[in-house]
C-alpha positions in Angstrom: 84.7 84.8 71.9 86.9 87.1 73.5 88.2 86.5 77.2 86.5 88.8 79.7 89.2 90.0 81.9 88.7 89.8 85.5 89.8 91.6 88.7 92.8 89.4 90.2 92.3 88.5 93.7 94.7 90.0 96.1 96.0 88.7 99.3 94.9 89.5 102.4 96.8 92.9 103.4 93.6 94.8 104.7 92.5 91.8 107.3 91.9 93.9 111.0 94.9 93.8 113.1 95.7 90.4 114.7 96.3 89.7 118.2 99.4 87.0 117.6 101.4 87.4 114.6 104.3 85.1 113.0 106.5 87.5 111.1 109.0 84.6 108.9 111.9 86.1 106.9 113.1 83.1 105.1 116.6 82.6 102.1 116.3 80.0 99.8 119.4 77.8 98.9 120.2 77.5 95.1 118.3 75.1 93.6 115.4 75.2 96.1 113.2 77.7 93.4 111.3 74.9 92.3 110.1 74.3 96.1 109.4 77.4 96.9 106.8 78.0 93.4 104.9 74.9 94.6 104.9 76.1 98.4 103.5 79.3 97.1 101.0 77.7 94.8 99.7 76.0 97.2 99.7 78.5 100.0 96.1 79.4 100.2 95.4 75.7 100.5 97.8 74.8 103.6 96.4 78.2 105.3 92.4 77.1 105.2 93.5 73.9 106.3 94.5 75.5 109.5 92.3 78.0 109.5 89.5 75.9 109.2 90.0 73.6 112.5 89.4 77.5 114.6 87.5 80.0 111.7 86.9 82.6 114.2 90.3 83.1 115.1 90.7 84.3 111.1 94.3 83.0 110.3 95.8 84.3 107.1 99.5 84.7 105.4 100.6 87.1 103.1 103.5 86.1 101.6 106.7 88.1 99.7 108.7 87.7 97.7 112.3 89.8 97.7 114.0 91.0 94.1 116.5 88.2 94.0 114.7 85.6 94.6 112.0 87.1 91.9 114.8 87.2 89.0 115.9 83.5 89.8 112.5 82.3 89.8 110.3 84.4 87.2 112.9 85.2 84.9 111.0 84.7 81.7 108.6 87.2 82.9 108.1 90.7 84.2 109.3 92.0 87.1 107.0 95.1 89.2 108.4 97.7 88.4 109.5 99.2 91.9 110.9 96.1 93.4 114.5 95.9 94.4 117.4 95.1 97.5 116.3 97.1 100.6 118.5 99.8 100.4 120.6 100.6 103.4 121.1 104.1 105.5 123.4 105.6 107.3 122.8 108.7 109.2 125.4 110.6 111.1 124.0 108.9 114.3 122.0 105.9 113.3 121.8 102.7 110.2 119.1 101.2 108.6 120.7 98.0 108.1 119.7 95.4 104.7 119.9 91.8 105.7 119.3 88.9 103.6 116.1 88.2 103.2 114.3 86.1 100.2 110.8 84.9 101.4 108.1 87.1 103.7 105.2 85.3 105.6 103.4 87.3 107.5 101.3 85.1 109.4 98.4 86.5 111.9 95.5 85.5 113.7 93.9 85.7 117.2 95.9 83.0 118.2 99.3 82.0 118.2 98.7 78.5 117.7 97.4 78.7 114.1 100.1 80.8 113.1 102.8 78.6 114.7 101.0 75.5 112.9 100.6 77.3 109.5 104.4 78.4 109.7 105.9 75.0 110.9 104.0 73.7 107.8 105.6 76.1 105.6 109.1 75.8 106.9 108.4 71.6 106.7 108.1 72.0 102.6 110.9 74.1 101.9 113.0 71.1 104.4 116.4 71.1 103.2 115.9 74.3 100.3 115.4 77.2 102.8 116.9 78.6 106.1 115.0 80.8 108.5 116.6 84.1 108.9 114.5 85.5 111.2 111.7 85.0 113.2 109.2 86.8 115.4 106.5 85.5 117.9 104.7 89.3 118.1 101.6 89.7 120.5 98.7 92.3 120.8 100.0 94.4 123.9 97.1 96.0 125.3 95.5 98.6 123.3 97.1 98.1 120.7 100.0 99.6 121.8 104.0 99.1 121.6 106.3 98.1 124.6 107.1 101.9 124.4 103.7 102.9 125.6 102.3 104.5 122.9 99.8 103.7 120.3 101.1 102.1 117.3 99.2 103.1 113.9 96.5 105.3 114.4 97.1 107.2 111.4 96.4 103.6 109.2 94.1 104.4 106.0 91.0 102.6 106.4 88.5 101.3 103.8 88.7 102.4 100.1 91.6 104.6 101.4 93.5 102.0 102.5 93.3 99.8 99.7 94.4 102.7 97.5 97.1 102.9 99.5 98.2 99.8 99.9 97.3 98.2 96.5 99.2 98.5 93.1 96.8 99.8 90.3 96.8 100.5 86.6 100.4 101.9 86.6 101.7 98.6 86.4 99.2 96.7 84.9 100.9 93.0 85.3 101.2 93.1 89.0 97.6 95.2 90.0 96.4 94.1 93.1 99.6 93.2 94.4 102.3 95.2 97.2 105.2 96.5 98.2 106.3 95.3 101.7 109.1 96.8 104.0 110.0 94.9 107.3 112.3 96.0 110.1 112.5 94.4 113.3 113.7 97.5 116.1 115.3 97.1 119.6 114.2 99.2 122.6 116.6 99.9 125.1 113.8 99.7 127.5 115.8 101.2 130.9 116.7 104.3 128.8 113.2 104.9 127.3 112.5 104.6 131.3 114.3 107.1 132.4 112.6 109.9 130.4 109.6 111.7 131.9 105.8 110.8 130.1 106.4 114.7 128.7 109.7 113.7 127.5 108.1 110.2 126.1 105.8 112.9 124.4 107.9 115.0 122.5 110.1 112.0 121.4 106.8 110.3 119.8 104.9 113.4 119.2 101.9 111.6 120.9 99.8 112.2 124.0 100.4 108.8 126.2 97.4 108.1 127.9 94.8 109.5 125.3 97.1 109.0 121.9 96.4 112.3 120.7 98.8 114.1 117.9 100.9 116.9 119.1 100.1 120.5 118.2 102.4 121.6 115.6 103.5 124.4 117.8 104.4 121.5 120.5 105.4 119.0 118.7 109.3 119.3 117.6 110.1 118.9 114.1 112.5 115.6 114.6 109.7 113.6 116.4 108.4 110.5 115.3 105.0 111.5 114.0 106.8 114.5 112.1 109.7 112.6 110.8 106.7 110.3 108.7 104.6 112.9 107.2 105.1 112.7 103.6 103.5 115.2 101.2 103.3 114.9 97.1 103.9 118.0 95.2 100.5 119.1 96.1 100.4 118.7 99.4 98.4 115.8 99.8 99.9 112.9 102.4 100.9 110.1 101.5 100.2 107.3 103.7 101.4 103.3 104.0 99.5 100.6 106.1 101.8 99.5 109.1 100.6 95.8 110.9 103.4 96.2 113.8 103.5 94.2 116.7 105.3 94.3 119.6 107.7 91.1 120.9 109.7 90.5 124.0 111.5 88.0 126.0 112.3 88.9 129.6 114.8 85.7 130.2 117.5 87.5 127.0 115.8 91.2 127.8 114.9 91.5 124.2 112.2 94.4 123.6 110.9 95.4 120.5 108.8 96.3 117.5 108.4 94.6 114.4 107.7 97.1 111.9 105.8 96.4 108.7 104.5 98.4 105.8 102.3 98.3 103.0 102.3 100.4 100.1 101.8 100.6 96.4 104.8 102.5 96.4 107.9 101.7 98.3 109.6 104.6 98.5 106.6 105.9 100.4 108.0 104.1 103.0 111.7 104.4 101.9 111.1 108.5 102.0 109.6 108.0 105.9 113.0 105.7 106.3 115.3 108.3 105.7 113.4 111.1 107.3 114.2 108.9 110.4 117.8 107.9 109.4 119.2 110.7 107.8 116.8 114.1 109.0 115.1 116.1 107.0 116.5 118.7 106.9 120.0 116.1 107.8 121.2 115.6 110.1 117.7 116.2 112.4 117.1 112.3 112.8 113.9 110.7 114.6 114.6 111.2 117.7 113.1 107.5 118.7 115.8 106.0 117.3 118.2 106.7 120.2 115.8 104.5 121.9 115.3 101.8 119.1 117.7 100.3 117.0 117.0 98.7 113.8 118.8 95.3 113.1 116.9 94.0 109.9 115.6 95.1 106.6 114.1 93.9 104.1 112.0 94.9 100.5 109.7 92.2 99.3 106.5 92.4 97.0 103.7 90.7 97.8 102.0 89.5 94.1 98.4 89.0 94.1 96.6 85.2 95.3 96.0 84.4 91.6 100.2 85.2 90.7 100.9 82.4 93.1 98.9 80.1 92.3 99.8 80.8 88.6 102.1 82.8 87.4 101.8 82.2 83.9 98.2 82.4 83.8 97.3 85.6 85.7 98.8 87.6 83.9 95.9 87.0 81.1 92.9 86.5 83.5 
């Protein structure tokens, strides 16, 4: 009889946004890609274990999985077909710097204990095979907004839009289900973003403050955030990504910040908004928030689909 071929299962990209979130860039040692396939296969296991002591607080963990690290550990197989190195920019004023970067775990919840438990189990099973490269503790800051002030993603896709967006389909049939995942972590220079005027803050986002409404096109200036990451197809028709930022700060180091992440189906979605904001478009017109925030990480991963990682020989033919 033949096999009936079923949907694959997909991680959870589209949960609601979280008000504590564990953002874990993680490189794995030579030798350690044995570790890491059994970590990931038994991921979904280790995160209802935690989950299950609070279910209300509706922890979950996405994990990725950056182009190197895929060759050295699925070399036998395919490999999605947009997945690569973050690739760097450098604008006449501003860089959007790669860093190393082999494992994503985007951990979330509505509290920051889960995530912290979920991630220090993690990190205790790749012991002595991985190294943390970075971490961020980010927080729910009011209305969902960023330490800037301003609403952060309320141009996200929602429901069957969102999945379409965020999703790969049909186009590469081996890794449907699965996505692309872009991370940056930015620096505010808080006393400088101070010293503008709310109608300054404006223009620079392209935002209202108070009410977070867009800009008219006859206000809003054409290096702006909001302009600077609205991307057309030959058509016409935007093309969106799904951001999950959060916000982070210490006040004892003056560290301010937001950790920026995207889903897509596509990457260079997101890589075309990256060098609309690093390199102008038209050049050199860069975002004009970036002389406020600095970038100091980036990283490309793809996040395969729940079935992948718990079996990546099998999924393929489910």
């Amino acid at each position: 009889m033949a096999r009936v071929k079923r949907q694959a299962i997909s991680q959870e990209l589209l949960a609601p946004p979280a008000r504590a979130a564990i953002f874990l860039t993680v490189t794995v040692r030579p030798g350690g890609e044995d570790v890491v396939l059994d970590l990931l296969g038994d991921l979904a296991g280790l995160t209802r274990s935690v989950a299950f002591r609070v279910p209300e607080a509706s922890l979950s963990c996405v994990a990725g999985i950056g182009a190197e690290l895929w060759d050295r550990m699925y070399a036998d197989g395919p490999r999605p077909a947009y997945l690569h190195p973050f690739q760097p920019l450098t604008g006449e004023a501003h860089t959007a710097v790669s860093t190393p970067g082999d494992l994503l775990f985007h951990l979330r919840a509505e509290r920051l204990d889960l995530c912290f438990e979920l991630s220090r189990l993690v990190m205790g099973r790749l012991a002595d095979h991985a190294d943390v490269a970075d971490e961020v503790h980010g927080f729910r800051y009011f209305d969902e907004r960023d330490l800037l002030g301003f609403v952060d993603g309320s141009e996200n896709p929602t429901g069957r839009t969102a999945a379409e967006t965020v999703f790969v389909g049909q186009e590469d049939p081996p890794f449907a289900g699965g996505s692309y995942v872009i991370v940056q972590k930015y620096l505010h220079d808080l006393e400088a973003w101070g010293r503008l005027t709310v109608e300054q803050q404006e223009l620079v986002v392209g935002r209202t403050k108070l009410d977070n409404v867009e800009l008219s096109d006859e206000v809003k200036p054409p290096d702006s955030h909001v302009a600077a990451n609205v991307i057309e197809d030959a058509d016409g028709n935007e093309r969106r990504i799904l951001r999950d930022n959060l916000p982070f700060g210490q006040v004892g180091t003056q560290e301010f910040g937001t950790y920026f992440i995207g889903y897509a189906a596509d990457p260079g979605v997101t890589e075309q908004m990256l060098r609309n904001m690093f390199l102008g478009n038209p050049p050199p017109h860069h975002d004009r928030i970036l002389d406020f925030s600095t970038a100091v990480t980036g990283c490309l991963f793809f996040a395969p689909t729940a079935d992948f990682l718990d079996d990546p020989d099998s999924a393929s033919l489910s």
